[in-house]
N, C-alpha and C positions, 0 to 999 in steps of 0.2 A: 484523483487516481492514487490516491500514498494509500491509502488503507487495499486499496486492487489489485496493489502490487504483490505487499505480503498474502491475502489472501489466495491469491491464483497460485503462487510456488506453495503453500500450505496444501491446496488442494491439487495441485498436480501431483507432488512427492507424497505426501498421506497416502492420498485414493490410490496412484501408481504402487505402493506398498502394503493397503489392504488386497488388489486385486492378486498382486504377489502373495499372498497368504501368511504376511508379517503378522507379528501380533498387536493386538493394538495401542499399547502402551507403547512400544519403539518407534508404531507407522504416525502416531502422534508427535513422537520426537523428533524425530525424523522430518516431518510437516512444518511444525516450532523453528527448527534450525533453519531449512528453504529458506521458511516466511521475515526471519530478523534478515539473515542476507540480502535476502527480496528489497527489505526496507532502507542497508544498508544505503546505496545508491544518493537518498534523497537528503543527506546529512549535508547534499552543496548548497539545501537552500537555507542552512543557517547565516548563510551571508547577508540574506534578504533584511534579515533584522538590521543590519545597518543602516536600512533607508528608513526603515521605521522608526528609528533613532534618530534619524535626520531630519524627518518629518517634519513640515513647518504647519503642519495643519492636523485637528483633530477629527475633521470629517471620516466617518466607518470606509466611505468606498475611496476618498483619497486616497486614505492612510494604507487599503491594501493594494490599489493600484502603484504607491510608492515600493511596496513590497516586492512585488513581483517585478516592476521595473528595474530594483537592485537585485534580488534574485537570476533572475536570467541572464545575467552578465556572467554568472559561471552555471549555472542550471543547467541539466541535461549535454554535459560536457563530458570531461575525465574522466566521473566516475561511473558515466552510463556505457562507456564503451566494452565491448563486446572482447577486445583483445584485451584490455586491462584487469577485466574479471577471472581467467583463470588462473594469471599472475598470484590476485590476491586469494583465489581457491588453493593453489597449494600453500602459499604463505599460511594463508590458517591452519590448513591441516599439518603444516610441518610444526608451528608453531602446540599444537594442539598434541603432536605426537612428544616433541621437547618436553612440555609438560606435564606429560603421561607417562615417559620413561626416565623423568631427571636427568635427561640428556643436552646438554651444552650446544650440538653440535648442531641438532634442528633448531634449535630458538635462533641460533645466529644467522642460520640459511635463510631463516621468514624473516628476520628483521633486516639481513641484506637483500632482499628480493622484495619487501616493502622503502626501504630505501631507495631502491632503484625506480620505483613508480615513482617518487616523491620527486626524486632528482631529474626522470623525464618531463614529468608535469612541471618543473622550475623551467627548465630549459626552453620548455615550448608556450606553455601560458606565466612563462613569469610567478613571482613571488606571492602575489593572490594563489594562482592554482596551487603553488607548493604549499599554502595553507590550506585550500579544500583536499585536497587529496591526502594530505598529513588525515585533516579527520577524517576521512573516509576509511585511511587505513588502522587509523586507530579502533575505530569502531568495529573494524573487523577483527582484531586482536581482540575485542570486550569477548566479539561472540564469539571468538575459539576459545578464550577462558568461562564463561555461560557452559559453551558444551563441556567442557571438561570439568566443571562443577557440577552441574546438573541431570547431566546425561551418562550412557556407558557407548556413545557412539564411538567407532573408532574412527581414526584420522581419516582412512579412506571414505567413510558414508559419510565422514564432514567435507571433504572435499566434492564430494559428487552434488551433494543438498546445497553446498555454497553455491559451487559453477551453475545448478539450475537458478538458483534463487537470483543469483547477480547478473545473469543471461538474459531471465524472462527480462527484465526490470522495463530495460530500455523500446519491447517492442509492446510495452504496453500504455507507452507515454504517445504511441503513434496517431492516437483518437484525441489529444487537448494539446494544442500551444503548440510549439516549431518544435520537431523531430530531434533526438537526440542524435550526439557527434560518436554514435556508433563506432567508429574506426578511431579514434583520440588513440594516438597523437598524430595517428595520418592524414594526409590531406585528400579524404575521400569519403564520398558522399552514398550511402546508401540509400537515405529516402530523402528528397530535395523538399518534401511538402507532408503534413500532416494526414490523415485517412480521415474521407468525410463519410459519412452518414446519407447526407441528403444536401444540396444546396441553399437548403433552407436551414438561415444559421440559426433558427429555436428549437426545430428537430435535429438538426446536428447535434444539440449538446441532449435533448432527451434520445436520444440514441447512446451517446455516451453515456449517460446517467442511466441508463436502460443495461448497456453491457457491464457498470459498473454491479450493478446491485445483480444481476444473474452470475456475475462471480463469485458475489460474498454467498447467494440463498447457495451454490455448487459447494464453495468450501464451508457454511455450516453444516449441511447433510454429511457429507463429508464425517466432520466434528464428531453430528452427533451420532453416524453410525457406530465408527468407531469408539465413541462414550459409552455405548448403549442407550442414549435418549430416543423419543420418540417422536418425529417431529406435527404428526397430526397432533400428538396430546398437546404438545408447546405452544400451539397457537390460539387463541383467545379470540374471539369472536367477535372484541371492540376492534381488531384492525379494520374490519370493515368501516369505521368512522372515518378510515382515511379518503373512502370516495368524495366526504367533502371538502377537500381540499381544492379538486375543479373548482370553486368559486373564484379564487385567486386570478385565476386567470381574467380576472375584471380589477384585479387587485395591484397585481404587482407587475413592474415590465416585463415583456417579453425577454425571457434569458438566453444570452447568445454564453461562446465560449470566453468573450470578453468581458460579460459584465452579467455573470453566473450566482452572483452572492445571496441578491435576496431570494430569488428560487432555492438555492440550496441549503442554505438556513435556516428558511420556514418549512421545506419540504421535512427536510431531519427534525424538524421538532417535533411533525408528526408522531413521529416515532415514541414520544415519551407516552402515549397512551399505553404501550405497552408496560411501563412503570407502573401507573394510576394505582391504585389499589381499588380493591373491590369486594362487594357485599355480598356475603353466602345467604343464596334464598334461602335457605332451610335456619340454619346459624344464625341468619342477621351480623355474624362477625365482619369485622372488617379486616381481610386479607389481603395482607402485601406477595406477586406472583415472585417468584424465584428468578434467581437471574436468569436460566435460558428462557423459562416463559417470558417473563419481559425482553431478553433481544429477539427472538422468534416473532411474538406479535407486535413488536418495536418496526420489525426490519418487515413485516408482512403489510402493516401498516403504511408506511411509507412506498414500499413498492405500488400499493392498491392506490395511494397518492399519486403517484408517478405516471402512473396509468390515466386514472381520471384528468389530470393536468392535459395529457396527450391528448385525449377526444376533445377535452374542450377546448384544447389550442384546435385542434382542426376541425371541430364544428363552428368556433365562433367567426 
């Protein structure tokens, strides 16, 4: 879900700002800002690298099941909570206004009210959390300095695109792994169990691997309205090779949310068809597709994998 998150606040705030009648170089901006917030969230599971480091074994599935075992010891904590993000919304936009007007006065409001997360998150999770939440907030300072380099947004539409982006983050984590700690630092519990799909834990995860990729194919369209692309031209006619990816299903284990890797590693690699280069009847040249055509028939490719996977899980 790290790539679902940014995408859904890109396409919520874009699309919400085309249908507004923004224009589309701002409702892009605007999308951009969301989607880095959106992302912002998942900077606790730099900590997982420590198991990785600790690792006393070189096996691929140990070494990421070591991962996540140290990851999750702060994952979907602090920085997923619902009350800490618009804390850190205005911290940036104040930070972003200080910036913008050479003003002393905001810089020092958003670095005491980033302080103040940093010093709750000590007091309640100890000196680990005061280090994830430190990056968390840090990160959030990168992206109010990003907007104010890159952008003409002002404070308040980075405050608004932040609180969406840092809001969705955590009810998207609701479909993989234990539920985030939505209310951090209180001691209460809004969803006590993860949102299934189906009791059957292979369609469980192709269910979530199903909502995942129907977010990114929303926020490409999305993309390429706003670009002016065309997405019937963008797609390539070899994604269809991804139908044979059903064989697999004779291939590799049945993928639960636990032990997801070789499914989701060989399904994405589908997707490189859409790189492939290819030979013009007429030309005989050999053409390399542009980048939207290669993610377009990349990401069409894999979804039509995705699919075939599905029937042949439930025909076989």
């Amino acid at each position: 879900m790290f790539v679902g998150h940014a995408v859904f606040a890109f396409a919520l705030v874009a699309g919400a700002a085309a249908i507004r009648g923004v224009d589309s170089t701002r409702a892009l901006s605007l999308g951009a800002v969301a989607a880095a917030f959106a992302a912002a969230p998942d900077v606790d599971i730099t900590y997982a690298f420590v198991g990785v480091v600790g690792a006393q074994t070189t096996d691929a599935l140990s070494v990421a099941s070591q991962f996540w075992q140290t990851g999750n010891l702060v994952h979907r904590a602090m920085t997923h909570s619902v009350l800490v993000a618009p804390v850190v919304a205005v911290a940036a936009a104040l930070w972003l206004r200080g910036r913008r007007l050479r003003r002393q006065r905001e810089l020092v409001a958003a670095v005491a009210l980033l302080a103040a997360v940093v010093a709750v998150a000590a007091a309640v999770s100890g000196g680990l959390g005061a280090v994830v939440v430190s990056l968390f907030v840090a990160v959030a300072v990168a992206i109010a300095e990003g907007v104010e380099r890159w952008t003409d947004l002002s404070p308040r539409a980075t405050f608004s695109t932040a609180l969406v982006g840092l809001v969705s983050h955590p009810f998207g984590d609701l479909f993989t792994g234990s539920p985030p700690e939505m209310f951090y630092p209180l001691d209460a519990t809004l969803f006590a169990d993860r949102l299934s799909f189906s009791v059957d834990p292979t369609l469980n995860l192709l269910g979530a691997f199903g909502l995942e990729l129907l977010t990114i194919w929303t926020a490409l369209v999305v993309a390429l309205s706003l670009s002016g692309y065309s997405l019937r031209d963008a797609i390539d006619g070899r994604a269809a090779l991804g139908a044979a990816y059903a064989v697999s299903v004779l291939l590799i284990p049945a993928p639960t949310l636990e032990l997801s890797y070789p499914f989701v590693f060989s399904v994405l690699a589908v997707g490189m068809v859409g790189a492939a280069p290819r030979v013009g009847i007429r030309s005989r040249r050999v053409e390399l597709p542009d980048r939207v055509a290669a993610l377009c028939t990349g990401l069409a490719a894999v979804s039509i994998a995705g699919f075939a996977y599905t029937v042949a899980y439930l025909v076989a």
